[in-house]
C-alpha positions in Angstrom: -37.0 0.9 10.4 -35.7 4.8 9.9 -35.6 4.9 14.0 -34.2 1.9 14.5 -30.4 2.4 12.5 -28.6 5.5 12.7 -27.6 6.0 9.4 -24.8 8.2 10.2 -22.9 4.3 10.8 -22.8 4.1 7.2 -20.3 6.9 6.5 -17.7 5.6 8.9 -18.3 1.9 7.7 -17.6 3.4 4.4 -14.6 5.4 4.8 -12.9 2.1 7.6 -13.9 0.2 4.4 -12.6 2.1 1.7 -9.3 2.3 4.1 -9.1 -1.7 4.0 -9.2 -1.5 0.2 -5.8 0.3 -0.1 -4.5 -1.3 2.9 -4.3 -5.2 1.6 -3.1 -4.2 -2.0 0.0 -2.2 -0.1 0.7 -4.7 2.3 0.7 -7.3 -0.6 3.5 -5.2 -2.4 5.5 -4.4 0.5 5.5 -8.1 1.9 8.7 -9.7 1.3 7.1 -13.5 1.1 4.7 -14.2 -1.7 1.8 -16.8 -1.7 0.0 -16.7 -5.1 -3.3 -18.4 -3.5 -3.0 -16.0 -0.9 -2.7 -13.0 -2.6 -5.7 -14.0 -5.0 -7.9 -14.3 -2.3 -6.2 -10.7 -0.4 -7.2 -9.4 -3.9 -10.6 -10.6 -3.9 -11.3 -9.4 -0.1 -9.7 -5.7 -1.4 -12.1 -5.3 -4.0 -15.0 -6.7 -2.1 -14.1 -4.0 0.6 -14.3 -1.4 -1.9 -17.7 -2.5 -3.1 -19.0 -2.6 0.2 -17.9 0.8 0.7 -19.0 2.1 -2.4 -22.9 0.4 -1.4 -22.4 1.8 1.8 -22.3 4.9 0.5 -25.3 4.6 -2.3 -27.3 3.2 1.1 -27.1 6.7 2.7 -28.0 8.5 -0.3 -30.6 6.2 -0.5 -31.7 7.0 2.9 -31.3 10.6 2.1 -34.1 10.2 -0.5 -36.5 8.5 1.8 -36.5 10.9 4.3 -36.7 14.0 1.3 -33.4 15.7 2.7 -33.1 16.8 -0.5 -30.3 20.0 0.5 -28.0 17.4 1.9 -28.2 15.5 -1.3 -27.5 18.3 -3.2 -24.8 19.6 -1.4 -23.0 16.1 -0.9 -23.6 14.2 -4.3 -20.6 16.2 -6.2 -17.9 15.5 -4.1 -19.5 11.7 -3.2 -19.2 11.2 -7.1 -15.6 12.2 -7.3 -14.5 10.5 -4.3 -16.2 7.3 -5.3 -14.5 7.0 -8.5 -11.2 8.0 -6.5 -11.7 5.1 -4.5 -12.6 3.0 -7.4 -9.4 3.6 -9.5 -6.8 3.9 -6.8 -8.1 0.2 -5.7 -8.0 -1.5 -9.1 -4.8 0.3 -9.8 -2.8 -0.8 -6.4 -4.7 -4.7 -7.3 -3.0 -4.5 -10.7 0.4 -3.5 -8.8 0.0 -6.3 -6.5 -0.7 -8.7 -8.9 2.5 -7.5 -10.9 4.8 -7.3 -8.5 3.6 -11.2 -7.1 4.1 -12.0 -10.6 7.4 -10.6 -10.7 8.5 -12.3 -7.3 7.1 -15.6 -8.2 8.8 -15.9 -12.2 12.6 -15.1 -10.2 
């Protein structure tokens, strides 16, 4: 199977993932209209995004480890650490601003 994939795949899919995750929560506080059912389920595809990044990313280190690349572990596990919880917070936080500002729209 290590032949078959190029693992490489798995960093892009990541970061176009990660991407996706800020994207909706934005677009749900700029947009003028709100739909509560709709922005629940924006929400929940957000967050999912973001997981799917995040197991992206623990897939490559993963793949790292099979194939003993041990340097390249080293050398990229710091600043995956940091980013990942980057990702993390800024996409909970922009949620929670979406689901204020819906809130906010929908009680006026």
């Amino acid at each position: 199977m290590l032949n078959s994939f190029d693992y490489g795949w798995l960093n892009w899919g990541s970061l176009v993932l990660g991407s996706i995750a800020w994207i909706i929560p934005i677009f749900n506080i700029i947009r003028r209209k709100k739909i509560e059912n709709r922005n629940s389920l924006m929400i929940l595809f957000s967050m999912g995004a973001c997981a799917i990044a995040l197991w992206f990313q623990i897939s490559y280190n993963n793949y790292l480890v099979e194939i003993n690349d041990l340097p390249a572990i080293m050398d990229t596990i710091g600043t995956l650490n940091w980013v990942s919880a980057v990702l993390l917070v800024a996409t909970i936080t922009l949620n929670i601003i979406s689901i204020a500002s819906n809130r906010n729209v929908l009680s006026n």
